[in-house]
N, C-alpha and C positions, 0 to 999 in steps of 0.2 A: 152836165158832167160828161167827160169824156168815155167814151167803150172802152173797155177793157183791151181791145186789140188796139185800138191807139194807141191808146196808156201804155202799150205794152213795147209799141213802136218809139216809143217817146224814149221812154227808160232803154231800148236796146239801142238806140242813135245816140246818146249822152254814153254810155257804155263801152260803145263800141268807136267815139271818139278818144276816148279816154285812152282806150287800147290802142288805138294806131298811131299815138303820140310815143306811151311807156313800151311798147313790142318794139318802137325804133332804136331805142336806144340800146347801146350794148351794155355787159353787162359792169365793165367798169363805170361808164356813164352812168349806168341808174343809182349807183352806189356811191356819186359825186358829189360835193357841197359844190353849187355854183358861186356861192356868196355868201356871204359874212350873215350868219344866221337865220339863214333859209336851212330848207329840211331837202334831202334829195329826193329825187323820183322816186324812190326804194320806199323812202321814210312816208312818204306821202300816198305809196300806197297803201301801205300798212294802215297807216293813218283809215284809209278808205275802206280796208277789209274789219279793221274793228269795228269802223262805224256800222258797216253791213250785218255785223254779229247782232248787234243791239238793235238795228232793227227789223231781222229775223226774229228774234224772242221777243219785241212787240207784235208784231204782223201777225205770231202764230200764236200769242200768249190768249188769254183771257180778251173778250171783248164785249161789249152791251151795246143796245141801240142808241143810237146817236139822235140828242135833242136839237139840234141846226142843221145850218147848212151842211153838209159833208165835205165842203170845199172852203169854208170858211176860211180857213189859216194860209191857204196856198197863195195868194198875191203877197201876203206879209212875209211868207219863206223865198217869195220869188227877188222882192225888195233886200230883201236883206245878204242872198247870197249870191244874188248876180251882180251886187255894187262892188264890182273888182276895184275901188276908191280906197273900200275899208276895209282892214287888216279886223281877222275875228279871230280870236282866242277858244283854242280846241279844249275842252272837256279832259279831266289829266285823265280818266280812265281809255280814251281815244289818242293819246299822242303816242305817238313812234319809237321805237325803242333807238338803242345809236350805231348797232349794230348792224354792217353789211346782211344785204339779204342777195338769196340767190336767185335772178334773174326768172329763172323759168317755174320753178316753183313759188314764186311770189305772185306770179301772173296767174298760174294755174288756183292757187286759194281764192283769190278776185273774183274767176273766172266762174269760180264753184260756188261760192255768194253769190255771184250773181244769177247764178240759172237757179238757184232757190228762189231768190227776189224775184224773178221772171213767173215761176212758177203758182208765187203767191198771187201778182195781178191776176193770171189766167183763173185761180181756183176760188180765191178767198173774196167774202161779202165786203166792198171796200166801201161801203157805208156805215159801217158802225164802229165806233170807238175803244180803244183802248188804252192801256197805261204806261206810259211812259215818263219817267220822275223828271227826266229832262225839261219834257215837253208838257206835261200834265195830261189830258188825256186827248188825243189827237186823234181823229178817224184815219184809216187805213191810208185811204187816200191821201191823208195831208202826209204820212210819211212816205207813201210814195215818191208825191213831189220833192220833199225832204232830200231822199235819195238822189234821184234827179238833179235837182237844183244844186246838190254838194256834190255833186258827180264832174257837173259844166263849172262850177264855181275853180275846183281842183283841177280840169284839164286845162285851168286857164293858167293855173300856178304851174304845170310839169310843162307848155307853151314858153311860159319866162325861165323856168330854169335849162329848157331844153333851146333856146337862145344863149342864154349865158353859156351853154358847155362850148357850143359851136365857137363862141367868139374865145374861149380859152386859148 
């Protein structure tokens, strides 16, 4: 298992790529449909801060010791959401609303999940499990990676739409 200061390195390079893709865009761009049923940069962060909601109220909810591995589930999150191939279907409580969002405060709510998320690597026991109806009960760590992993998955998606604007 990796250190927490890795870990923490890991989740702030996925983050902080994330951001220097959506910070570029202005703020009519981020509010753009590139394409015929694609979500814009706006919708797709949103997308990203709800996810972040859910799993700050795991990370901090209720937890027990963990019977495995603690890292058990992380190559099957890593397979599933680095195959930029497949199109995955988001959870309705996680999709985007259709509404323009405004640029600097949409970056700023992310920005504010995310130094929670940062916080919990630093502080929290990421060996033991908790509950998540999603996921059934996954140790800290595996939603770590979670985060992570849908973090790189998503900077690959506001990449093709932040193509598509340019060639508009």
């Amino acid at each position: 298992m990796k250190t927490a200061t890795a870990l923490l390195q890991e989740f702030e390079s996925a983050t902080n790529a994330y951001l220097d893709i959506v910070s570029g865009l202005s703020q009519d761009e981020i509010n753009t449909v590139p394409f015929l049923g694609s979500w814009t940069a706006a919708q797709v962060t949103e997308h990203l801060c709800k996810s972040d909601e859910g799993m700050l109220m795991a990370l901090n909810g209720p937890v027990y010791p963990t019977n495995r591995p603690v890292d058990a589930g992380v190559n099957n999150l890593r397979s599933i959401f680095l195959d930029f191939t497949t199109k995955l279907q988001s959870p309705d409580f996680i999709i985007p609303g259709e509404e323009p969002h405004d640029k600097d405060s949409l970056i700023n709510t992310f920005k504010a999940g995310r130094e929670q998320i940062g916080k919990a690597i630093e502080t929290l026991d990421l060996t033991t499990s908790c509950h998540m109806p999603i996921f059934g009960e996954p140790t800290r760590l595996e939603l770590i990676y979670f985060v992570i992993f849908h973090t790189q998955r998503h900077t690959n998606q506001v990449k093709h739409i932040n193509e598509k604007l340019v060639g508009v």
